[in-house]
VOZAKOL-366586 format. One record per residue: x, y, z of N, C-alpha, C, CB in turn; residue in three letters. Coordinates in steps of 0.001 Angstrom, whole numbers, padded with zeros to 6 digits, always signed. Glycine has a CB too. Layout:
% VOZAKOL-366586
XYZXYZXYZXYZALA ...
***
This chain:
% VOZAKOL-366586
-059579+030215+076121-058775+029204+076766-059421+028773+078085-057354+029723+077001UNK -059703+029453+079154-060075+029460+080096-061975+028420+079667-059829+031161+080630UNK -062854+028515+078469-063374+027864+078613-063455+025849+078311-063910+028682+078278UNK -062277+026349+077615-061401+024973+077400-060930+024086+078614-060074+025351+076697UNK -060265+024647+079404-060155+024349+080602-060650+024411+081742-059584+024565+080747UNK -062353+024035+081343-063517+024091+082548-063700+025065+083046-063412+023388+083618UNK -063936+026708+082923-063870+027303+083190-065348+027782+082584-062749+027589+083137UNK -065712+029480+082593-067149+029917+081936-067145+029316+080782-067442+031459+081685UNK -068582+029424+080303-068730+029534+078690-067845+030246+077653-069895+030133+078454UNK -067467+030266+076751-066971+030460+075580-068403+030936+075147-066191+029212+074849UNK -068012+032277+074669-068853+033784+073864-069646+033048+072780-067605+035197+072936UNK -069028+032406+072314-069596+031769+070919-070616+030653+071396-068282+031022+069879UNK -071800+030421+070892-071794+029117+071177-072545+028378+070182-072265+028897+072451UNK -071306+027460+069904-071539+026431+069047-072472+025575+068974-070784+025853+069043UNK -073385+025296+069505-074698+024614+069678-075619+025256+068976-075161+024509+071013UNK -075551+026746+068956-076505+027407+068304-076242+027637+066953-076755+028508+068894UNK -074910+027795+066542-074294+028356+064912-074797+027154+064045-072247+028538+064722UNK -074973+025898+064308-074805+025198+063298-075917+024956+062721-074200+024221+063515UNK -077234+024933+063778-078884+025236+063344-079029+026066+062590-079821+025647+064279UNK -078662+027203+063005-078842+028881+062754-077796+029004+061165-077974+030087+064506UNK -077214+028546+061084-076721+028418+059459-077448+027529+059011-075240+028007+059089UNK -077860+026341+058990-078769+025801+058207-080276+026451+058147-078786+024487+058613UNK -080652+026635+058824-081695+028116+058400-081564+028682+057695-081890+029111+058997UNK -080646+029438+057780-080067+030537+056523-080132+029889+055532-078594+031129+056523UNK -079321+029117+055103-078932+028218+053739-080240+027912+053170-078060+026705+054027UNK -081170+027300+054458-082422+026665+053398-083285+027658+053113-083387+025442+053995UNK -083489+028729+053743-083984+030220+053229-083659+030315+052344-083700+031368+053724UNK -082513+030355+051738-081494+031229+050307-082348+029798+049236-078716+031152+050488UNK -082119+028326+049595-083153+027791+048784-084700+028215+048217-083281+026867+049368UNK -085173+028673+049800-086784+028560+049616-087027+029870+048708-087769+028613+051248UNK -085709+030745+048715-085977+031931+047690-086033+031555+046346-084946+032985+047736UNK -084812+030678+046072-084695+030341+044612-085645+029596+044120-083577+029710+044286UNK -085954+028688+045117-087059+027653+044412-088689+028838+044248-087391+025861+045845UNK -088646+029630+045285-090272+030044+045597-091034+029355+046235-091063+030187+044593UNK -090918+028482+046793-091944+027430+047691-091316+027380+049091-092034+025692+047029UNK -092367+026772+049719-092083+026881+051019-091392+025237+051188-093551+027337+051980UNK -090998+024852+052170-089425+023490+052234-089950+022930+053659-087137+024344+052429UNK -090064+021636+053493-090251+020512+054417-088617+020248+054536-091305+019123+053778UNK -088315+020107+055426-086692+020112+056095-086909+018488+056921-086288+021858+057565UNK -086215+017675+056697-085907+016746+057474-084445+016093+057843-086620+015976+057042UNK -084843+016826+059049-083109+017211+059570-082030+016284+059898-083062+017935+060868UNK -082724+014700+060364-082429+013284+060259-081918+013025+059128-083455+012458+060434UNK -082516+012973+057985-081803+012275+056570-081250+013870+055794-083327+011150+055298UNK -081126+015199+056458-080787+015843+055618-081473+016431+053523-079724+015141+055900UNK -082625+016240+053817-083061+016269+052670-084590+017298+052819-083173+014669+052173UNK -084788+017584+051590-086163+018549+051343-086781+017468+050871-086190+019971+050245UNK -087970+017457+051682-089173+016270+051464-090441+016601+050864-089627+015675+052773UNK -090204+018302+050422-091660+018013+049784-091026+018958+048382-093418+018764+050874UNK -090273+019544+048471-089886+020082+046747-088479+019499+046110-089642+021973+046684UNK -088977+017990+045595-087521+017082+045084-086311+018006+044462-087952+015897+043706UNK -086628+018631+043278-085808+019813+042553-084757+020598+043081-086607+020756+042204UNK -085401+021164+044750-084954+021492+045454-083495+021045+046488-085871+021591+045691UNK -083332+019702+046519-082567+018943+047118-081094+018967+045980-083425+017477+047412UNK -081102+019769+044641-079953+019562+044050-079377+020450+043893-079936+019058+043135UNK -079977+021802+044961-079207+022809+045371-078754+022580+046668-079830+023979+045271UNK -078649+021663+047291-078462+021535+049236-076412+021360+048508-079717+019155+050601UNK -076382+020758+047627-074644+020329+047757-074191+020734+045909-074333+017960+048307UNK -073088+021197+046070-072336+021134+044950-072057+020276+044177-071528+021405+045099UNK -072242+020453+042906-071515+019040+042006-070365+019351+041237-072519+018347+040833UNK -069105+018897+041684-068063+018978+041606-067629+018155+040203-067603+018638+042839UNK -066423+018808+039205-066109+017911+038311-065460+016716+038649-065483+018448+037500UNK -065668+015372+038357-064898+014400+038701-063199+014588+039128-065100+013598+037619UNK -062738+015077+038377-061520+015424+038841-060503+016402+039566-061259+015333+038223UNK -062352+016840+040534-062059+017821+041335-062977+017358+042624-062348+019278+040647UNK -063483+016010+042911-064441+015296+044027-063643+015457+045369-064752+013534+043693UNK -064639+015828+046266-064337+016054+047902-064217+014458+048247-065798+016990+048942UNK 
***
């Protein structure tokens, strides 16, 4: 609360979690695929192993779409 209301930092910091999980995630790719992953963090996509890019998101049944 106290960092909510201008006060110290807050323990957590969110600036760092959201990099630091996408790391992870594209690791758990670069395992499955076996190759190493061109990351382009602008358009969100793997730029050098195409195959690879249809594990980044789920495919949901139509009558179950986010």
């Amino acid at each position: 609360m106290n960092a909510c209301k201008g006060g110290d930092a807050a323990g957590a910091n969110f600036d760092i979690s959201g990099p630091q999980a996408e790391t992870i995630l594209l690791g758990n790719i670069a395992l499955r695929t076996g190759k190493k992953l061109l990351w382009d963090t602008a358009a969100l996509r793997i730029t050098n192993v195409s195959e690879a890019n249809a594990l980044l998101r789920r495919q949901y049944r139509p009558e179950w779409g986010v």
